[in-house]
C-alpha positions in Angstrom: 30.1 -55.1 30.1 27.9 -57.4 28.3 26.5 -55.8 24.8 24.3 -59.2 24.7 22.8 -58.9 27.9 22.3 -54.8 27.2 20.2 -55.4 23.8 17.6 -57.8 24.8 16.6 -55.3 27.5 16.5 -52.0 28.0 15.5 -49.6 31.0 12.9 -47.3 30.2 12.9 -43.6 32.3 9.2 -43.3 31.6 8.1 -47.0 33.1 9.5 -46.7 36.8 12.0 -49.4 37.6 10.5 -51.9 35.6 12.7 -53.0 32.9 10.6 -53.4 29.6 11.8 -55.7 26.6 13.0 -54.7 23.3 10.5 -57.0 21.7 7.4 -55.6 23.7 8.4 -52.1 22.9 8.6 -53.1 19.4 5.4 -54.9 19.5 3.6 -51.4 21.5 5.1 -49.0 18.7 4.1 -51.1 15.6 0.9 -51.0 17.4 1.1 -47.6 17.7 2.0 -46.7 14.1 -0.6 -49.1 12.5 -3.6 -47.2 14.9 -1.7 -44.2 13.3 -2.2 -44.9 9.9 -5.4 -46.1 10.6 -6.3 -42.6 11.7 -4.3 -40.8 8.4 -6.6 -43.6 6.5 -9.8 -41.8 7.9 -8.6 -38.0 8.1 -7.7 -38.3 4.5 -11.5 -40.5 4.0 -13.4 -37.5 5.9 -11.1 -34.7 3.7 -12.0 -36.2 0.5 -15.9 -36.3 1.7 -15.7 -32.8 2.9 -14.0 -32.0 -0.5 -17.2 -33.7 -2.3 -19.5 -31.9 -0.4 -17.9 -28.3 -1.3 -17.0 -29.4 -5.0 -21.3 -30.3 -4.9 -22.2 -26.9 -3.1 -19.8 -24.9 -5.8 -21.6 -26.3 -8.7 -25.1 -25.9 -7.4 -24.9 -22.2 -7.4 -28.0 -20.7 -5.8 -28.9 -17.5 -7.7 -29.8 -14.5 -5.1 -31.5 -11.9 -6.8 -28.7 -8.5 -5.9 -30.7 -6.0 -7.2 -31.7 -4.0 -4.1 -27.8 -4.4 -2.8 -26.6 -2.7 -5.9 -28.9 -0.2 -5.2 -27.9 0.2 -2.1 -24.5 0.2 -3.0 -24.9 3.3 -5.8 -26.9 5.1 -3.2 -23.8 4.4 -0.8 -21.2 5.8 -3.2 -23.0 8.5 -4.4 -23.3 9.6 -0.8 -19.6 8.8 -0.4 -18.9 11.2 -3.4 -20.7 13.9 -2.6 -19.6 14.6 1.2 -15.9 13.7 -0.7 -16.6 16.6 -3.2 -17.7 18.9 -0.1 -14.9 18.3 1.6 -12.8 19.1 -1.2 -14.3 22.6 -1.6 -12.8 25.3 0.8 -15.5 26.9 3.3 -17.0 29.8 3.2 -15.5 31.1 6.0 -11.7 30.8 4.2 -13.7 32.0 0.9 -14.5 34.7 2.7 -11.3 35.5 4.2 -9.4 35.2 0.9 -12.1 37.9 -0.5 -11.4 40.3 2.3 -7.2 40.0 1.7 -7.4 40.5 -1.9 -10.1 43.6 -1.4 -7.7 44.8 1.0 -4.6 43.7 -1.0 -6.3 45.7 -3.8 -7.4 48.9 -2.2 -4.1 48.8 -0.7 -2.0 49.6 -4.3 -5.4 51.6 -5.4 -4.7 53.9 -2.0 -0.6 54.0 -2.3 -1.4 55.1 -6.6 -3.7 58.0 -5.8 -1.0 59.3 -2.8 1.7 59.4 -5.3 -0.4 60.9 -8.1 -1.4 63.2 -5.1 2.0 64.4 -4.0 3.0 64.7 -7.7 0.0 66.9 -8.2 1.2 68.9 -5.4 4.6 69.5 -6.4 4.0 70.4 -10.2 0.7 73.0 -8.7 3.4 74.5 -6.3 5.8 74.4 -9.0 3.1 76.6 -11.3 2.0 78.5 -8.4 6.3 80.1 -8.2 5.9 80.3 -11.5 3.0 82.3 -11.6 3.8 84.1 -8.6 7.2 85.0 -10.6 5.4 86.2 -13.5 3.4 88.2 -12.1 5.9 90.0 -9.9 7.7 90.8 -13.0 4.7 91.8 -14.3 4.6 94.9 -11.6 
């Protein structure tokens, strides 16, 4: 094989048949890397302008009066708040409930305190009743 004949042209797979010089191919992608740079040239152009144009709109603030959205915004989480500080709260219905078990829980020991002092009543006035009963057969 030739090397000579092989470098001054090459067959392109894109092109068809059509063998295509290495000079023309050079000549099309210099062609196409100067109309790149051409292109960078202007995107970095139009990026500077655009960066000129915000730099401008930063430093000519325009001053918005806020007053009626801070007010809106206290009203907002004031309402926030208070529905946060109702929700917090238990309901009256478990309010209720935990009333009702401790009344019960409470009546409960009070009921089970006055059975025992009322059996021990019993036993000591049986206990006395003997007694007296003994006594008094004695007595006869």
């Amino acid at each position: 094989m030739d090397d000579n004949n092989r470098n001054s042209k090459r067959r392109n797979k894109f092109a068809g048949k059509e063998d295509i010089s290495r000079e023309s191919v050079d000549s099309i992608l210099s062609a196409q890397i100067d109309r790149l740079r051409e292109i960078s040239n202007t995107n970095d152009e139009t990026a500077s302008k655009i960066q000129k144009s915000v730099n401008t709109l930063y430093e000519k603030r325009i001053a918005i009066d806020t007053t009626k959205f801070e007010q809106l915004n206290r009203s907002f989480i004031y309402e926030m708040e208070s529905k946060l500080r109702k929700v917090k709260q238990p309901s009256k219905g478990l309010k209720w409930y935990i009333a009702m078990w401790v009344i019960t829980l409470a009546s409960t020991f009070l009921a089970g305190y006055f059975i025992h002092e009322y059996r021990e009543w019993k036993e000591k006035a049986v206990y006395w009743y003997r007694m007296y009963k003994e006594v008094k057969g004695i007595d006869k």
